[in-house]
N, CA, C and O atoms as a Maestro MAE file, in Angstrom:
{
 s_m_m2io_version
 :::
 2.0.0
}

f_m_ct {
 s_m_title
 :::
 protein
 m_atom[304] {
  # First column is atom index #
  i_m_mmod_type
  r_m_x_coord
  r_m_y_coord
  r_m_z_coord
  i_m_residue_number
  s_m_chain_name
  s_m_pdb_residue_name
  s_m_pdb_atom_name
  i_m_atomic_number
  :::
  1 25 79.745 122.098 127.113 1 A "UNK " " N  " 7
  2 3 81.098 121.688 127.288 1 A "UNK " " CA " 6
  3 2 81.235 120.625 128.372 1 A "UNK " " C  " 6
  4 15 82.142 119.846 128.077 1 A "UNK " " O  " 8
  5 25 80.737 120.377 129.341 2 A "UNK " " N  " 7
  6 3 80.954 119.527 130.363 2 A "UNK " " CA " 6
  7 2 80.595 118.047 130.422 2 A "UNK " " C  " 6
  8 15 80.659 117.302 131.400 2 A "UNK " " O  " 8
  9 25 80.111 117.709 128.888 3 A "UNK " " N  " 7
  10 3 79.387 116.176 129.152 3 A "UNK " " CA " 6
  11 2 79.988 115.561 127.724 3 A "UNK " " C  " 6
  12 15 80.365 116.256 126.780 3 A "UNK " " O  " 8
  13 25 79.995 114.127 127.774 4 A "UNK " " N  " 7
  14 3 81.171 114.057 126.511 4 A "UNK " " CA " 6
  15 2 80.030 113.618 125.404 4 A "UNK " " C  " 6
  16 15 78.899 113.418 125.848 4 A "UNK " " O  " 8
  17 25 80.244 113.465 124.074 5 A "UNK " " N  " 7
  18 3 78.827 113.129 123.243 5 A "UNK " " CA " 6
  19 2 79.537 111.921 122.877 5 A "UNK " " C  " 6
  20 15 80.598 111.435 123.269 5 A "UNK " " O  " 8
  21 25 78.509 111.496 121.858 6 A "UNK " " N  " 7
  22 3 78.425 110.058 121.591 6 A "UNK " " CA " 6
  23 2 80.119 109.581 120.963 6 A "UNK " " C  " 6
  24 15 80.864 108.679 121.346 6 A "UNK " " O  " 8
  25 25 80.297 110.626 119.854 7 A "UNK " " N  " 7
  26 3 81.639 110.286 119.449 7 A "UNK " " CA " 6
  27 2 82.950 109.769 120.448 7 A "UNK " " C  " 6
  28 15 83.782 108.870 120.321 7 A "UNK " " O  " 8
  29 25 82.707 110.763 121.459 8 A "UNK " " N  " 7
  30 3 83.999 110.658 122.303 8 A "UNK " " CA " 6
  31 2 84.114 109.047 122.881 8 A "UNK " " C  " 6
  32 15 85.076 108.280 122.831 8 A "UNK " " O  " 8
  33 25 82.874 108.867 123.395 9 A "UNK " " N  " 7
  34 3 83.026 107.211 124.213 9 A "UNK " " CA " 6
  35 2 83.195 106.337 122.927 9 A "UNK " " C  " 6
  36 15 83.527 105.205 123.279 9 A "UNK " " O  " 8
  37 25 83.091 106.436 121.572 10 A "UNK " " N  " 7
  38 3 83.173 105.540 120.612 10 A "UNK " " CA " 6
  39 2 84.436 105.736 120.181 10 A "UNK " " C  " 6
  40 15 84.837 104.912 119.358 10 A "UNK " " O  " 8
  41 25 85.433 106.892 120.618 11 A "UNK " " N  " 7
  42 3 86.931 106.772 120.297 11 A "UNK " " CA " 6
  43 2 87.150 106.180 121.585 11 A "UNK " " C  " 6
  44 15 87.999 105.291 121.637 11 A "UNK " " O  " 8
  45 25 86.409 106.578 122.868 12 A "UNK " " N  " 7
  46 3 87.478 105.882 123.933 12 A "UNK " " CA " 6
  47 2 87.215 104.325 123.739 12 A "UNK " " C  " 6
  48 15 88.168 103.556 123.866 12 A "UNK " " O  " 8
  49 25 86.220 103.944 123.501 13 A "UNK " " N  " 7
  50 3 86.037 102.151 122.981 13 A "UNK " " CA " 6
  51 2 86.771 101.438 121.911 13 A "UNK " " C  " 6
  52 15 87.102 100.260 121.773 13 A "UNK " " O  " 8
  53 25 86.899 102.327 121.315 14 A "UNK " " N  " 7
  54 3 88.109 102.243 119.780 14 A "UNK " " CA " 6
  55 2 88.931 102.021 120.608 14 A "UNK " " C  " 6
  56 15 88.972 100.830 120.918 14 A "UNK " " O  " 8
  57 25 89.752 102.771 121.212 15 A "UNK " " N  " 7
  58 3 90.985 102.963 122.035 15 A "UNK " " CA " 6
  59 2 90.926 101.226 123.033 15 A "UNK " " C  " 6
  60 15 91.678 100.296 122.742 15 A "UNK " " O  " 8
  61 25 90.199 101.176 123.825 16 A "UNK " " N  " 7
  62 3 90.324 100.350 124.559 16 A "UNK " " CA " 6
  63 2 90.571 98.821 123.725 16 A "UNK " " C  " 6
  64 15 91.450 97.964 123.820 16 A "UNK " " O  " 8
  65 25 89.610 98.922 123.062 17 A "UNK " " N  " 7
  66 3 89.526 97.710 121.690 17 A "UNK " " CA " 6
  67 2 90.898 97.056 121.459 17 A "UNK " " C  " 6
  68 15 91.268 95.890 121.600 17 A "UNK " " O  " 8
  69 25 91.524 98.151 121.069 18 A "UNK " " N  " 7
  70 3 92.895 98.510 120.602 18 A "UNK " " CA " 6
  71 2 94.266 98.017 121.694 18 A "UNK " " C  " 6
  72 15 95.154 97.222 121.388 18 A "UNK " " O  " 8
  73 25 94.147 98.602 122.751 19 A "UNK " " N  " 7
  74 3 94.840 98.012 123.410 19 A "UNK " " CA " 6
  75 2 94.450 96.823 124.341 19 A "UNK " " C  " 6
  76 15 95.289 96.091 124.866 19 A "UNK " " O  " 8
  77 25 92.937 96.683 124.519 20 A "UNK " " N  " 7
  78 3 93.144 95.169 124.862 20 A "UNK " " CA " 6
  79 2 92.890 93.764 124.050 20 A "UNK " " C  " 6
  80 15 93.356 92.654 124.304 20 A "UNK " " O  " 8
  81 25 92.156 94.094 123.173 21 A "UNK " " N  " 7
  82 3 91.743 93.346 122.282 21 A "UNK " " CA " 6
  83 2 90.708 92.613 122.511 21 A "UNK " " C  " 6
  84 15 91.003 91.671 123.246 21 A "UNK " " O  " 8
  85 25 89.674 92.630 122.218 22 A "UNK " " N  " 7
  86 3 87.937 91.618 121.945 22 A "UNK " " CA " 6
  87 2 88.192 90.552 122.975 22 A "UNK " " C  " 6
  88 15 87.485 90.405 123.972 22 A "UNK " " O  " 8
  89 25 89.425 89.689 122.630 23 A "UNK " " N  " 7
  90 3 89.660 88.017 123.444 23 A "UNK " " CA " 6
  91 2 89.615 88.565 125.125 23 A "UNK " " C  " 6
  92 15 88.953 87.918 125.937 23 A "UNK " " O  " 8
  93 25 90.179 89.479 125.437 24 A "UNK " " N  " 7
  94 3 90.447 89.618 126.969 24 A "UNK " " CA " 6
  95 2 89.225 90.389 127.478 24 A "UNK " " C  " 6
  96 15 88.645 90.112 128.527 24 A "UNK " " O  " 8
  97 25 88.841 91.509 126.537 25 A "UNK " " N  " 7
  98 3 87.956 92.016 126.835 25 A "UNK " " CA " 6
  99 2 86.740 90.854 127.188 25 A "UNK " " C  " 6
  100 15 86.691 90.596 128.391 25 A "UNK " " O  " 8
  101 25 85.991 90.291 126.543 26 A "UNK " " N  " 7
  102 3 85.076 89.050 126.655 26 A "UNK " " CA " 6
  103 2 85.318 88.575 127.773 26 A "UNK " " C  " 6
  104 15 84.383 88.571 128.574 26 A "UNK " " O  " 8
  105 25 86.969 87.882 128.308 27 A "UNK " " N  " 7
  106 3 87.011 87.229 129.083 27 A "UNK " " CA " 6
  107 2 86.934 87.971 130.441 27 A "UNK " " C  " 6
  108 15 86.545 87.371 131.443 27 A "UNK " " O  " 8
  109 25 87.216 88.971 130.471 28 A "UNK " " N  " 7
  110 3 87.014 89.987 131.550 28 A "UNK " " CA " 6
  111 2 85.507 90.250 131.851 28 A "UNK " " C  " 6
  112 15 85.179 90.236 133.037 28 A "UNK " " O  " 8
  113 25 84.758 90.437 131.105 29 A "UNK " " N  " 7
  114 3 83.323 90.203 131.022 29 A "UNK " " CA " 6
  115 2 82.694 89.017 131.748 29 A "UNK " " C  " 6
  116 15 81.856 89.011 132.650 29 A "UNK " " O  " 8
  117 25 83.380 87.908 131.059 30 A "UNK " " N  " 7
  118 3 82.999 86.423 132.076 30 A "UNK " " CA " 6
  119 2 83.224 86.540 133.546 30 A "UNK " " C  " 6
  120 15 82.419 86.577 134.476 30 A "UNK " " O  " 8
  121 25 84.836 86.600 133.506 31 A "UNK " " N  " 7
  122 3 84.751 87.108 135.064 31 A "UNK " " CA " 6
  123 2 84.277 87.853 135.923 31 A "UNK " " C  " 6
  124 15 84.437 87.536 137.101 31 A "UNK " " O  " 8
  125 25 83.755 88.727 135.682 32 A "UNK " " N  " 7
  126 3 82.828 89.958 136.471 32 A "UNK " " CA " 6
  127 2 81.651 89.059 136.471 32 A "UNK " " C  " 6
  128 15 81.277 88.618 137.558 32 A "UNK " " O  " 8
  129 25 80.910 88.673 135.197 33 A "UNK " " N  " 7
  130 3 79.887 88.425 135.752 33 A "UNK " " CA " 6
  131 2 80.075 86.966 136.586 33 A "UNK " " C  " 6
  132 15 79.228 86.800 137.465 33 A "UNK " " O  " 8
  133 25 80.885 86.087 136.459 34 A "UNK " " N  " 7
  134 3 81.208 84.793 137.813 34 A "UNK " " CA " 6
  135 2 81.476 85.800 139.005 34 A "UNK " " C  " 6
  136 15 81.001 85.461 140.089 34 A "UNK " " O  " 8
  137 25 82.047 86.778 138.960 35 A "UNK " " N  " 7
  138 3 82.704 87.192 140.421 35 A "UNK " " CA " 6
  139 2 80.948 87.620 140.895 35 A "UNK " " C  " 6
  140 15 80.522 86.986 141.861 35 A "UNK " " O  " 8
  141 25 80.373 88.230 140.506 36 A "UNK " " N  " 7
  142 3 78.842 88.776 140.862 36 A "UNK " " CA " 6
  143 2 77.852 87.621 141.052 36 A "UNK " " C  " 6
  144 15 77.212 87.663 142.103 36 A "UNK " " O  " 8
  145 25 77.653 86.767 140.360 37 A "UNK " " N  " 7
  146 3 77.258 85.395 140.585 37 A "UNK " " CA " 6
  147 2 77.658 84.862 141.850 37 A "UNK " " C  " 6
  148 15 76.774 84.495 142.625 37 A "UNK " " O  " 8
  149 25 79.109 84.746 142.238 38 A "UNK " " N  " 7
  150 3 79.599 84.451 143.455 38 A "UNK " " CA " 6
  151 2 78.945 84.777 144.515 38 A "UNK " " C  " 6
  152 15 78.568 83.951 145.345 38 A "UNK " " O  " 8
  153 25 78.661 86.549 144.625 39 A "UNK " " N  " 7
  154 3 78.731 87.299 145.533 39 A "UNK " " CA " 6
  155 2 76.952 87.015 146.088 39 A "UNK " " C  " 6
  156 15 76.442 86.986 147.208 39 A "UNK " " O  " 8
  157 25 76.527 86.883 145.029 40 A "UNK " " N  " 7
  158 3 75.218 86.795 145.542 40 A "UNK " " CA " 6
  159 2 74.795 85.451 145.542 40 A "UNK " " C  " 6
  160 15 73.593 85.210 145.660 40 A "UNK " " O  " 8
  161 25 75.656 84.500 145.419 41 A "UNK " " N  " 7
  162 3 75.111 82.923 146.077 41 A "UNK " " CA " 6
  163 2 75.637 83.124 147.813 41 A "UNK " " C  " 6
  164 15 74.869 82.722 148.687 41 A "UNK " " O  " 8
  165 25 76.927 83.742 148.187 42 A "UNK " " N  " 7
  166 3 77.490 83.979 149.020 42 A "UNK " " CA " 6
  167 2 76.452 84.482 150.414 42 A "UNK " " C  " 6
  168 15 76.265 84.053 151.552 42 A "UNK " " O  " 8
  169 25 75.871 85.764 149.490 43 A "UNK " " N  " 7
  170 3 74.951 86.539 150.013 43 A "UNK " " CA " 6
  171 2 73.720 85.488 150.758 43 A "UNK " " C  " 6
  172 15 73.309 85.545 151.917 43 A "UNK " " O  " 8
  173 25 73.303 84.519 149.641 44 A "UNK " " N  " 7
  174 3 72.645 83.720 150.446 44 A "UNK " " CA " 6
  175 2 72.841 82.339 151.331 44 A "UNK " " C  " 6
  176 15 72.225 81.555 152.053 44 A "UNK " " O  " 8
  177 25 73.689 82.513 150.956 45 A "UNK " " N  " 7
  178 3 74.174 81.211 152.166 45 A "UNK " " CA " 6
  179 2 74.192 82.371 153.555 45 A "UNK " " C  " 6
  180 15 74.020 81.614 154.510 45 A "UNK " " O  " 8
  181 25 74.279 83.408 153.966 46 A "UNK " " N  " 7
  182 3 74.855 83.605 155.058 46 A "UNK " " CA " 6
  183 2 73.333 84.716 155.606 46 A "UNK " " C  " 6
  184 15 73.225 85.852 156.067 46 A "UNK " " O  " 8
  185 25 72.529 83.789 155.292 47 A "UNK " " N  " 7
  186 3 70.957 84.408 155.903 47 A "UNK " " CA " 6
  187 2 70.944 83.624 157.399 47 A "UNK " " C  " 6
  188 15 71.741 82.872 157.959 47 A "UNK " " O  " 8
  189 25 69.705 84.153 157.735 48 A "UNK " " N  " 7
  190 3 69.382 83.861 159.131 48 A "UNK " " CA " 6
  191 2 69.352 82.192 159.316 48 A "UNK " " C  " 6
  192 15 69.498 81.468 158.331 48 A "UNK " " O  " 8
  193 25 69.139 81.616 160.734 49 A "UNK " " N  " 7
  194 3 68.752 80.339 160.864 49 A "UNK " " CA " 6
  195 2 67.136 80.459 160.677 49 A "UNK " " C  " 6
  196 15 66.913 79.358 161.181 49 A "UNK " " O  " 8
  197 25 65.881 80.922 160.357 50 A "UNK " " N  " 7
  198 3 64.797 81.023 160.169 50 A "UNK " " CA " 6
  199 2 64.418 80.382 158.905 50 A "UNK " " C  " 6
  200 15 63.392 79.715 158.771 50 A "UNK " " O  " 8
  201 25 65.936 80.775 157.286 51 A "UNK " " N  " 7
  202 3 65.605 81.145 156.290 51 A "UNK " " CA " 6
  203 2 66.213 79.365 155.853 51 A "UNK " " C  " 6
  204 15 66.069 78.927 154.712 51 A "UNK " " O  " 8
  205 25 66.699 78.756 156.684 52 A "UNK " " N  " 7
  206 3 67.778 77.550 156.412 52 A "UNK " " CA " 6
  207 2 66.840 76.497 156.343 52 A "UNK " " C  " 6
  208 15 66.092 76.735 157.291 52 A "UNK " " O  " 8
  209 25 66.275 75.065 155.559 53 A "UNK " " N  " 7
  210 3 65.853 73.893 155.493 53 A "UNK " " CA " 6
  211 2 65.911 73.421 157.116 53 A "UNK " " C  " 6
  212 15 66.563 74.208 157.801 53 A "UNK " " O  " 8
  213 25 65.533 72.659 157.599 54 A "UNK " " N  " 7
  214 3 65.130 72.031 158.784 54 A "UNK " " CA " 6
  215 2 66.609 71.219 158.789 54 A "UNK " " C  " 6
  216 15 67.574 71.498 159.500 54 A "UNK " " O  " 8
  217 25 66.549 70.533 158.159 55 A "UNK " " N  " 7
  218 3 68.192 69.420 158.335 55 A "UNK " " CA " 6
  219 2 69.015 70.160 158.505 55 A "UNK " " C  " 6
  220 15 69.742 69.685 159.377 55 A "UNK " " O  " 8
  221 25 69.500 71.432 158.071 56 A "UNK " " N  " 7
  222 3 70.916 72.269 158.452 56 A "UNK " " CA " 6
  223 2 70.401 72.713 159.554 56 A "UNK " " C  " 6
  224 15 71.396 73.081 160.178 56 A "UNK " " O  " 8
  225 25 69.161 72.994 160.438 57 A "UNK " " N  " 7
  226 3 69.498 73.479 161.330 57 A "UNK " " CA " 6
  227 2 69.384 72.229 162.367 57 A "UNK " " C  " 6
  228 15 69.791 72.548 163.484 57 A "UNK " " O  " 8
  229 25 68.944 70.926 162.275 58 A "UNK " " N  " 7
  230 3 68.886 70.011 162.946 58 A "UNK " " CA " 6
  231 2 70.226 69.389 163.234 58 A "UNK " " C  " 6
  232 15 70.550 68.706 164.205 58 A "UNK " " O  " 8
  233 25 70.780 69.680 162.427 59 A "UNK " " N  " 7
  234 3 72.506 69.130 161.953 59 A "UNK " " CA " 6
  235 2 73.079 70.327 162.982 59 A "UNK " " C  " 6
  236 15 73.797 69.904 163.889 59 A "UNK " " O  " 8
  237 25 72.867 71.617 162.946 60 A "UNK " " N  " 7
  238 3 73.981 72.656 163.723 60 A "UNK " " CA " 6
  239 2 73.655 72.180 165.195 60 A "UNK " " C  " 6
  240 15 74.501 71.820 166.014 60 A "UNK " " O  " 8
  241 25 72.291 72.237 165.395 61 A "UNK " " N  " 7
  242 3 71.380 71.906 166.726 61 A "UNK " " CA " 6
  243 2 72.646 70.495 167.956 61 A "UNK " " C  " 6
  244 15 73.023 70.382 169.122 61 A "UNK " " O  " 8
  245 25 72.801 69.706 166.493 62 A "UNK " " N  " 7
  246 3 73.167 68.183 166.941 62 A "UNK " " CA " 6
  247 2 74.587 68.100 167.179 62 A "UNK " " C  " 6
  248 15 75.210 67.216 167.768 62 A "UNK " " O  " 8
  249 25 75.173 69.588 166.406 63 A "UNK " " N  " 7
  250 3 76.679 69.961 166.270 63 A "UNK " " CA " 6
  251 2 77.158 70.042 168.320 63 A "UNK " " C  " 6
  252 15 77.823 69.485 169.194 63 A "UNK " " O  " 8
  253 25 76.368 70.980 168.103 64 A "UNK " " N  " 7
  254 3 76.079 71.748 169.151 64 A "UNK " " CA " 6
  255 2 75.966 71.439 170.730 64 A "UNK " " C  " 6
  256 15 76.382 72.021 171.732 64 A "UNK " " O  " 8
  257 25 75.230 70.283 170.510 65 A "UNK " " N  " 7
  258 3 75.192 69.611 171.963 65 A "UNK " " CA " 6
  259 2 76.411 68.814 172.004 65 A "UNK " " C  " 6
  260 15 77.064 68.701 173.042 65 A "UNK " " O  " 8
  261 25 76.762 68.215 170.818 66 A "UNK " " N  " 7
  262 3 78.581 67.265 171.575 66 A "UNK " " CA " 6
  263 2 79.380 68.077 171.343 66 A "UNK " " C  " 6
  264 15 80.075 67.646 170.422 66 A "UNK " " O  " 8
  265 25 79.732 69.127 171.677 67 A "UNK " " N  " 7
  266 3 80.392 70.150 171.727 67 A "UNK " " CA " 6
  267 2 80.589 70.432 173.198 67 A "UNK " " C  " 6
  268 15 79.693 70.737 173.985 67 A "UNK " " O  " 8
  269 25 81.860 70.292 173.468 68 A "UNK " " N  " 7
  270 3 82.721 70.294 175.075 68 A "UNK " " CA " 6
  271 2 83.514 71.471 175.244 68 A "UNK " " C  " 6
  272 15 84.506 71.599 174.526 68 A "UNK " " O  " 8
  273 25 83.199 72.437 176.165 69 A "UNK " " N  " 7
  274 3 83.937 73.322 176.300 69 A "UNK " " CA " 6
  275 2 85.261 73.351 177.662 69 A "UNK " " C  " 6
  276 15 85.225 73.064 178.859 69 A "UNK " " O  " 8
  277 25 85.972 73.676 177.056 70 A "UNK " " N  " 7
  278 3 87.038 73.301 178.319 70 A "UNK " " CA " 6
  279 2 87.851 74.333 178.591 70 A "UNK " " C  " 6
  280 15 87.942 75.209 177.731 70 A "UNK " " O  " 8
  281 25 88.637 74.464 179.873 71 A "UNK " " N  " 7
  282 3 89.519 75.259 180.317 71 A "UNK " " CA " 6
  283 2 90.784 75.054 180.324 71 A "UNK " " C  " 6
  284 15 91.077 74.355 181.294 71 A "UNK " " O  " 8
  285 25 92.295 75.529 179.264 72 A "UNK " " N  " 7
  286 3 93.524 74.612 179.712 72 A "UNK " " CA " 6
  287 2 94.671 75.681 180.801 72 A "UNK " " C  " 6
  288 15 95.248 76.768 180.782 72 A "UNK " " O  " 8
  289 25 94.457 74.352 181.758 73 A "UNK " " N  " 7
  290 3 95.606 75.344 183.090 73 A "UNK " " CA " 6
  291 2 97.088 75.202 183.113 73 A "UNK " " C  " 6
  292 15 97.618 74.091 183.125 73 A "UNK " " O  " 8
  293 25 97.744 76.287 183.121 74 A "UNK " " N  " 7
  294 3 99.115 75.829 183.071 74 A "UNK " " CA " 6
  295 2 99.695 75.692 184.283 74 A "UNK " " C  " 6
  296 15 99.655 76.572 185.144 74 A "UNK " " O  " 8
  297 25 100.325 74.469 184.429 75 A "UNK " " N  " 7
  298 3 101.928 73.601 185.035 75 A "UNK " " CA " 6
  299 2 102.682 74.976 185.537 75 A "UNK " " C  " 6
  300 15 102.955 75.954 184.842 75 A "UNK " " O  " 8
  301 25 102.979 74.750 187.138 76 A "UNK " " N  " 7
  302 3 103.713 75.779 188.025 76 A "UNK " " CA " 6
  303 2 105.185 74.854 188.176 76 A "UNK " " C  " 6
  304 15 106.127 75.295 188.835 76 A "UNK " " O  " 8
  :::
 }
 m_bond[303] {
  # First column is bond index #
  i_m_from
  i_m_to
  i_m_order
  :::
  1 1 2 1
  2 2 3 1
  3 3 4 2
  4 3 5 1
  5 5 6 1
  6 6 7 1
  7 7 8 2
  8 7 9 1
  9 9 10 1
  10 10 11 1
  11 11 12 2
  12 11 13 1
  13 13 14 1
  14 14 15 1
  15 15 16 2
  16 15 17 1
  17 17 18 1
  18 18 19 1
  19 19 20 2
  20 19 21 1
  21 21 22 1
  22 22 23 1
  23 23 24 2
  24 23 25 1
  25 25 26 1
  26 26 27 1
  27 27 28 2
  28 27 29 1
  29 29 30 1
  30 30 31 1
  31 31 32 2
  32 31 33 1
  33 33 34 1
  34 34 35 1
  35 35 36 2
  36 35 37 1
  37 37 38 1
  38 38 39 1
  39 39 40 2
  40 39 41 1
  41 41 42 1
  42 42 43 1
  43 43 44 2
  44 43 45 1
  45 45 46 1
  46 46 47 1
  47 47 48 2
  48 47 49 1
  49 49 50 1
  50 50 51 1
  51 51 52 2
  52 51 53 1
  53 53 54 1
  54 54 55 1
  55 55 56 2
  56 55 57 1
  57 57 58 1
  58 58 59 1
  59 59 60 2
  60 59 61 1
  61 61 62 1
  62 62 63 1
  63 63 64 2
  64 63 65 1
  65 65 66 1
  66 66 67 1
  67 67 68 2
  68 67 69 1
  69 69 70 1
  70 70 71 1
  71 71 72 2
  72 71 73 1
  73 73 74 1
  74 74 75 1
  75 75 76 2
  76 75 77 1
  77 77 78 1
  78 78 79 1
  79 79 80 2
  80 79 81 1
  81 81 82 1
  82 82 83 1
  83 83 84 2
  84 83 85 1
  85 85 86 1
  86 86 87 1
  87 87 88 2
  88 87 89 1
  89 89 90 1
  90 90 91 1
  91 91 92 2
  92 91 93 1
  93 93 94 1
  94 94 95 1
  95 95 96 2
  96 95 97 1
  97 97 98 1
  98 98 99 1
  99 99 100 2
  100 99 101 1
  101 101 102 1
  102 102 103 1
  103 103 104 2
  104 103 105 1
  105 105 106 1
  106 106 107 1
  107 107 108 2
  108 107 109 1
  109 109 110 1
  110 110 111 1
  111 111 112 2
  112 111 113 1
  113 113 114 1
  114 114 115 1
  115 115 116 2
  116 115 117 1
  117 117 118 1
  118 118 119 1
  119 119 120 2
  120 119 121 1
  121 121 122 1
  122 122 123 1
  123 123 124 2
  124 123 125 1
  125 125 126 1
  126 126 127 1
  127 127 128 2
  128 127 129 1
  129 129 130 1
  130 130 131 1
  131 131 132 2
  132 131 133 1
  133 133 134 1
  134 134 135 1
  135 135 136 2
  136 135 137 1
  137 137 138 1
  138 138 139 1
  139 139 140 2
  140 139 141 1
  141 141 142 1
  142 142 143 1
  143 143 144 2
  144 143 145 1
  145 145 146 1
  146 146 147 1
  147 147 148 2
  148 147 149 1
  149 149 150 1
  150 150 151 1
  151 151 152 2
  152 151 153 1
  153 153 154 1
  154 154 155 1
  155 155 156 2
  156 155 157 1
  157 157 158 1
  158 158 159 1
  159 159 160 2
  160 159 161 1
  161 161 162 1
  162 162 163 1
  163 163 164 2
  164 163 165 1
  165 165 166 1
  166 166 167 1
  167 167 168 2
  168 167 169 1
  169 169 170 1
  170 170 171 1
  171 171 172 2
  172 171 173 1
  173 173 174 1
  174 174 175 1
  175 175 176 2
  176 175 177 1
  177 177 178 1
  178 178 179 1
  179 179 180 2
  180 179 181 1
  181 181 182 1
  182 182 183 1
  183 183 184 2
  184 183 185 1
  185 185 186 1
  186 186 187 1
  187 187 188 2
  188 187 189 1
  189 189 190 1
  190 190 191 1
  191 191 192 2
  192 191 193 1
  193 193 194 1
  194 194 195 1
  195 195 196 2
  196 195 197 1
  197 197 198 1
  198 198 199 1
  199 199 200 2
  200 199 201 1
  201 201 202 1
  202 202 203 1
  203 203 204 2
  204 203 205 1
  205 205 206 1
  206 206 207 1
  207 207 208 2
  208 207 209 1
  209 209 210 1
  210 210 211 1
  211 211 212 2
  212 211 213 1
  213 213 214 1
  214 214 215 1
  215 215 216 2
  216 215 217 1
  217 217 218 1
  218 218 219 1
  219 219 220 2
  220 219 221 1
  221 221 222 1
  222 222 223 1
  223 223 224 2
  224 223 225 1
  225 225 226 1
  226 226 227 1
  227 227 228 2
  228 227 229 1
  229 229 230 1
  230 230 231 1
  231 231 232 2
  232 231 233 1
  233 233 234 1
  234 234 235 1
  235 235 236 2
  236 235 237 1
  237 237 238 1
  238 238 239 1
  239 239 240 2
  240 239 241 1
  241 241 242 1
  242 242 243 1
  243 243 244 2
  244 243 245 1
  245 245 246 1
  246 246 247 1
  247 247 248 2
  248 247 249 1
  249 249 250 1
  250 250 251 1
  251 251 252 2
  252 251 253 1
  253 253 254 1
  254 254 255 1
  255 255 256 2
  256 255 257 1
  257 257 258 1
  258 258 259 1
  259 259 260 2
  260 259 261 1
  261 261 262 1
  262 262 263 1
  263 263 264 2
  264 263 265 1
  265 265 266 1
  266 266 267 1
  267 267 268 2
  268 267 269 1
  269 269 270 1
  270 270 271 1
  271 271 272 2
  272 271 273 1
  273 273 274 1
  274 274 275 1
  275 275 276 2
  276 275 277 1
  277 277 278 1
  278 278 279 1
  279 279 280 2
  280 279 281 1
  281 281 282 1
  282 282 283 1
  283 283 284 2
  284 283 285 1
  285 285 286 1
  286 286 287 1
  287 287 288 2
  288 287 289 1
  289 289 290 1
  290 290 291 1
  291 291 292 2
  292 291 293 1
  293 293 294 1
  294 294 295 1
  295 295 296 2
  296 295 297 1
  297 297 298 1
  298 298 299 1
  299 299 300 2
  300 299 301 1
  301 301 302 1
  302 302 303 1
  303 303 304 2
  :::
 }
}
């Protein structure tokens, strides 16, 4: 009794079929798999500086030194 058999998920797929229809379904499909695609280009952009080409880190390096830090005082 506790586990559903094959029939049941082939009415609940009927069912779903039904109210969403093949076109959205598919397209919902696309999107998941772009949103997952996303996630794991994402994933790698945001690795260590070890894992980065020499020019991005020569470029942050170069960011880095004309970079002025300042203090603003306020007017009595």
């Amino acid at each position: 009794m506790g586990s559903f058999s094959i029939w049941h998920w082939l009415i609940v797929l009927l069912i779903v079929i039904m109210v969403f229809g093949t076109k959205k379904l598919k397209n919902l499909g696309g999107d998941l798999g772009g949103a997952v695609k996303g996630f794991k280009d994402g994933m790698k952009e945001g690795s260590t500086p070890e894992d980065k080409p020499a020019a991005q880190v020569n470029a942050a390096t170069e960011a880095a030194k004309t970079t002025i830090d300042v203090e603003a005082k306020h007017k009595s």
